[in-house]
C-alpha positions in Angstrom: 0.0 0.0 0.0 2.9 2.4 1.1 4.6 1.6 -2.3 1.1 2.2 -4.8 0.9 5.5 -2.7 5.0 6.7 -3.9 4.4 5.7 -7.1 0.8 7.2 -7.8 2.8 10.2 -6.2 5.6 10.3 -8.4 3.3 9.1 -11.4 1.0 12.6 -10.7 4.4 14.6 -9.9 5.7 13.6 -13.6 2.3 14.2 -15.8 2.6 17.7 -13.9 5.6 18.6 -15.2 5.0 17.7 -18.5 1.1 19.1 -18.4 2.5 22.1 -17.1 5.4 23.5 -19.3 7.6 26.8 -17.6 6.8 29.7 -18.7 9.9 31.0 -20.9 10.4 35.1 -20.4 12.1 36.4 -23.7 13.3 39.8 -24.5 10.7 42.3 -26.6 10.9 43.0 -29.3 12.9 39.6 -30.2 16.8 40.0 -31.0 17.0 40.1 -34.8 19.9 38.7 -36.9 20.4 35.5 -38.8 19.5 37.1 -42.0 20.7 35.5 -45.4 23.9 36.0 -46.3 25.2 35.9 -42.8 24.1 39.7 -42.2 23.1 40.5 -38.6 21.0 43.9 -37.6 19.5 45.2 -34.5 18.3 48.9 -34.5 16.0 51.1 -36.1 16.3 51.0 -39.9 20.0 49.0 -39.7 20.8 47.4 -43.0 17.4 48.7 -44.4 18.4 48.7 -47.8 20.9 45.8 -48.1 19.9 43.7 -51.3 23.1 41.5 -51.9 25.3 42.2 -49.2 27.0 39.6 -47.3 28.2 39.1 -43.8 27.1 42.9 -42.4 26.8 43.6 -38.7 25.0 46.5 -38.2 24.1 48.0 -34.3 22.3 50.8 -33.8 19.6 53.3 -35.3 20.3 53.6 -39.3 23.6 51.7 -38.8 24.4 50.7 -42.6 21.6 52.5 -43.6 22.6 52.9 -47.8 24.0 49.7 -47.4 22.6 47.6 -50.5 25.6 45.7 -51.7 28.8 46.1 -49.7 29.7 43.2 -47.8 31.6 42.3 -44.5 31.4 46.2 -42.9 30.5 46.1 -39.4 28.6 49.4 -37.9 27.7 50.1 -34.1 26.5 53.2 -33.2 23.8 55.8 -34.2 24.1 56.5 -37.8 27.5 55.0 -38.4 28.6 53.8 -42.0 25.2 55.8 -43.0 25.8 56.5 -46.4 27.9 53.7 -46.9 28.3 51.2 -50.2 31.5 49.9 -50.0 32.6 47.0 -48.7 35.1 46.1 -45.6 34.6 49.1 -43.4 34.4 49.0 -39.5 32.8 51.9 -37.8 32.6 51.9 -33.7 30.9 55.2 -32.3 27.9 57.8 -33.6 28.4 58.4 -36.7 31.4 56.7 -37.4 31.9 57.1 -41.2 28.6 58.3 -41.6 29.2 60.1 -45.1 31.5 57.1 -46.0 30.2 55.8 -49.7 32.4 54.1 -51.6 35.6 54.0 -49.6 36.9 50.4 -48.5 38.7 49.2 -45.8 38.4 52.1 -43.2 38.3 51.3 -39.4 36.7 54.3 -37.3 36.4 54.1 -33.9 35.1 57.0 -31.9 31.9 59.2 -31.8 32.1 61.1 -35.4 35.5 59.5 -36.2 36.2 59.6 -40.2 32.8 61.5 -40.3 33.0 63.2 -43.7 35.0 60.6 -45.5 33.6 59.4 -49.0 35.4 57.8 -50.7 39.1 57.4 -48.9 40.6 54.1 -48.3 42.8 52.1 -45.6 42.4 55.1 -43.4 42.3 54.6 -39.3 40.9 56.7 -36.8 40.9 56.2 -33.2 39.3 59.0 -30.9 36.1 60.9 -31.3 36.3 63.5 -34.3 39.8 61.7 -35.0 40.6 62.5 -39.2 36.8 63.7 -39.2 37.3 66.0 -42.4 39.2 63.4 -44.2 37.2 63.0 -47.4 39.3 61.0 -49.7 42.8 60.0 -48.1 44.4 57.0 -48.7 46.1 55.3 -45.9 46.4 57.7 -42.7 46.4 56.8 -39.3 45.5 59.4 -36.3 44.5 59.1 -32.7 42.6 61.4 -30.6 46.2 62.3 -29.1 47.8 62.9 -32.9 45.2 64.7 -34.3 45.9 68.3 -32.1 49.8 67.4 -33.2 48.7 67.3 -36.5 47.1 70.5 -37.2 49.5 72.9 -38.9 50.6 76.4 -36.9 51.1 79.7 -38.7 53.9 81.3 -38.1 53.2 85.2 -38.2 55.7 87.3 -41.0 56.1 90.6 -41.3 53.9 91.9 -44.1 55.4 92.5 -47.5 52.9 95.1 -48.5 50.8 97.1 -46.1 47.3 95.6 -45.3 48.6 91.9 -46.5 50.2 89.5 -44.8 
């Protein structure tokens, strides 16, 4: 009698378990990603336009926005790679290469670093604004701590005519 009583026990104990599943708590919305082509976005109109991209990682509202056909760029942050239709650029920051179009192979990592660059290549940028009014150099390199380095000084001269320097 003891025994029938465990068993019809652990007999109810099992069909309850199994009647009633646990309830599973998810995030909302649900993450995106495992799109074709082996192109992942998350964010508000990231990789909105990509047609025949491949292996894009885009993070963050309009990341890769122009993006149709460039492949293997990778964009966190707020409007980084924007404009962008090239292929093999990294952008790390709001608006990273944001008016990037067709340059390849840039790596921008900073709020607004390589901001204006179009069509450059093989340039990095470390630092926010770092080389933010490049627009179509080919391979530079400048950190947040080069950049003030790198802005030229004027030297004042005695003017050769009066009123001009």
């Amino acid at each position: 009698m003891k025994t029938s009583i465990l068993a019809l026990a652990a007999i109810t104990l099992t069909l309850a378990t199994f009647a009633l599943p646990p309830i599973v708590e998810a995030v909302v919305p649900p993450p995106d990603g495992g799109y074709p082509g082996g192109n992942t976005a998350e964010g508000q109109d990231a990789l909105l336009n990509l047609t025949t991209g491949t292996f894009n990682t885009a993070i963050g509202w309009f990341s890769l926005f122009s993006n149709a056909e460039g492949s293997l760029n990778t964009a966190t942050g707020a409007g980084s790679l924007l404009f962008n239709t090239g292929g093999e650029n990294t952008a790390f920051g709001a608006a990273a290469l944001l008016f990037n179009t067709t340059g390849i192979s840039n790596t921008a990592a900073g709020a607004a670093a390589l901001l204006n660059n179009t069509t450059g290549e093989d340039n990095t940028a470390t630092g926010a604004f770092a080389l933010s009014f490049n627009t179509e150099g080919f391979p530079t390199l400048l950190s947040a701590i080069e950049r003030f380095r790198a802005i030229p000084t004027v030297k004042a001269t005695r003017p050769s005519a009066p009123g001009r320097f």
